[in-house]
C-alpha positions, 0 to 999 in steps of 0.5 A: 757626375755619377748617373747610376745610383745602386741601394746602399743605406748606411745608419751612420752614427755622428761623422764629423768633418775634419774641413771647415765647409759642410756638404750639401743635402745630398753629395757626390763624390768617391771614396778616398780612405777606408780606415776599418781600424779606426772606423772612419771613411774619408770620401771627396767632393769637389776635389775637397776630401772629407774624413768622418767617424763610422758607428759601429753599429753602422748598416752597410750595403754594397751593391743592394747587399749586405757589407762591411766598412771595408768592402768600400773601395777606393776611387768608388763613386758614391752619392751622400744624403745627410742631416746636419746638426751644428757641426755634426753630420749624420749620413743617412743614406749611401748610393755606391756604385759596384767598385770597378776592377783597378785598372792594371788587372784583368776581369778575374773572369778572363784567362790570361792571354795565351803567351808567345812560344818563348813568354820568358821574354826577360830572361837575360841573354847568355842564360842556361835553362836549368828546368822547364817545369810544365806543373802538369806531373807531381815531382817524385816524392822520396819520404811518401813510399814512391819507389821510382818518380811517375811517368813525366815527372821533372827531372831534378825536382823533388816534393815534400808532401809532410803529412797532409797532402796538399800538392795534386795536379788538377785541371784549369782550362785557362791556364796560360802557359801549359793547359790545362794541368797546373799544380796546386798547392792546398791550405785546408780550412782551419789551418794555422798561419805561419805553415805550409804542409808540403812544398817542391824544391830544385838544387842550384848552383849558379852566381845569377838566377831567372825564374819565370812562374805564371801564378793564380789566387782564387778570387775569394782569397783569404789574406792572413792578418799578418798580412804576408803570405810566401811565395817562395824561397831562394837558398844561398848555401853556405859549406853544410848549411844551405840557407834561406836567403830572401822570399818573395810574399803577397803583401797587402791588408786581407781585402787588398789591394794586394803588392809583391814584395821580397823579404832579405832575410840573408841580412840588411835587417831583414829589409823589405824590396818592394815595387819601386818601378810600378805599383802593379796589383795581385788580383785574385781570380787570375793568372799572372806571368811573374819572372824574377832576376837575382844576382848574388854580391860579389863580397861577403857585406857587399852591395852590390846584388842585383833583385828585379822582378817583372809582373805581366811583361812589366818591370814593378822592381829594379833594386840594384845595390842590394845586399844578397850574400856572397855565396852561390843560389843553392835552391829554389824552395817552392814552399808557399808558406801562408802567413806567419805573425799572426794566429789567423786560421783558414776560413775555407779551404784556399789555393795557390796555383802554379802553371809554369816554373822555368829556371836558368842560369849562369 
């Protein structure tokens, strides 16, 4: 039973049952559903679910304070008191407890533990490292007026800063890898999505590629409608055109939870692959060791590519099978383009960062 109640009054309007028994006075269960675009909650009691209409006009507290629909989470506990007319429920009253974390993430509190010496622990044997990227000196700009890189900068990289500069290196004490600089990347307040004012890339020419970031979100991160925001690309370049083949993005509803996801841009319809080994959630508030295992096809409309990717030490996605294209991995493109689809704009300014990026190769 849940023992500690917290004050959350919530004025519903008429929230009709869609199951033939009707609660008690006072109910207690956990949430299951939280639909905001139809406005209905769904809530389970005694391992029966329950789904209601919410007024729109609906008081919401979470936590003694003031909420929205949608900052009721799944699996919260919450206690119901109610009045019943007919077949008509009104809720008068909610008690939630304040949403744990999910389990597979970490307080957005605690850093990351330190990693061992060599944290690319999935990098396939036989693999040449190509750039060890430590993100603590900016790569060398050719179109700012720079006439020769910064001391330390990464040989073989190079930045883009277009005309807002959004690329800096800034401190974080509990970045895992290479404290404490790691590189930034901007979006200012009032930025359209389905844009990025700046990106880094690394030319490539291998048949199999493992990359190995570490990567934190802030822990007020504003997911785009379009509900997509970019990681970053791979290129496969073809003669004088050096395409996009596939990206991987965040996906998840703004709120969350939030999934890695990559999109084939290269062909198959531009199919999604997707966390088909474990369903491990992006917390933002904390950093996260990503590593990524790309193997190209061995025809032109061959099946036979290789896409993995690793989240923490764990393996979230194997897609064998997979339609890449046949030509070598020309680039990696570090251009997080936030959104795209949608005309939502930055609400604040929000950040992306990187502690590590570590390729290789064969």
């Amino acid at each position: 039973m849940f023992q500690r109640w917290l004050s959350l009054l919530l004025a519903l309007s008429v929230m009709t049952l869609v199951s033939g028994r009707a609660w008690a006075d006072e109910a207690t269960g956990t949430v299951v559903k939280v639909d905001n675009d139809k406005q209905t909650l769904t809530v389970k009691v005694d391992d029966q679910e329950y789904t209601g209409s919410v007024a729109t006009d609906a008081k919401i507290t979470v936590d003694g304070k003031p909420a929205k629909l949608t900052d009721l989470k799944v699996d919260q506990k919450v206690k119901v008191t109610y009045t019943k007319a007919g077949e008509k429920i009104t809720v008068t009253e909610i008690a939630a407890a304040k949403a744990e974390q999910p389990a597979a993430a970490k307080p957005a509190t605690a850093p990351a533990a330190k990693p061992a010496a060599r944290p690319w622990a999935n990098e396939p044997a036989g693999f040449t490292t190509l750039t060890d990227y430590s993100g603590a000196v900016l790569p060398f700009d050719p179109e700012s007026g720079e006439k020769v890189p910064q001391p330390g900068a990464p040989a073989g990289w190079l930045r883009y800063s277009g005309k807002i500069n959004q690329l800096s290196i800034v401190d974080d004490p509990t970045a895992p890898c290479s404290p404490s600089k790691v590189f930034q990347f901007l979006y200012p307040k009032g930025m359209r999505a389905g844009y990025g004012h700046g990106m880094i890339n690394y030319k490539l020419s291998t048949s199999e590629l493992y990359v190995g970031i570490y990567m934190k979100f802030p822990p007020d991160w504003q997911q785009p409608d379009g509900l997509v925001s970019k990681l970053f690309y791979i290129f496969q370049q073809k003669g004088t055109d050096n395409r996009q083949a596939f990206f991987p993005c965040l996906r998840g509803k703004p709120g969350g939870p939030y999934y890695i996801g990559i999109s084939n841009e290269a062909g198959d319809n531009g199919k999604w692959w997707t966390q088909n080994k474990a369903q491990i959630p992006i917390q933002p508030g904390r950093w996260y060791k990503t590593e990524w295992y790309f193997k190209k096809a061995s025809a032109e409309g061959a099946d036979d590519g290789v896409v993995k990717w690793w989240i923490d030490g764990q393996l979230a996605a194997e897609h064998t099978g997979a339609k890449t294209r046949v030509e070598k991995f020309s680039e990696f493109h570090g251009d997080p383009v936030w959104g795209g689809g949608s005309a939502t704009n930055k609400l604040h300014d929000d950040y992306l960062w990187w502690d590590h990026v570590y390729i290789s190769g064969k």
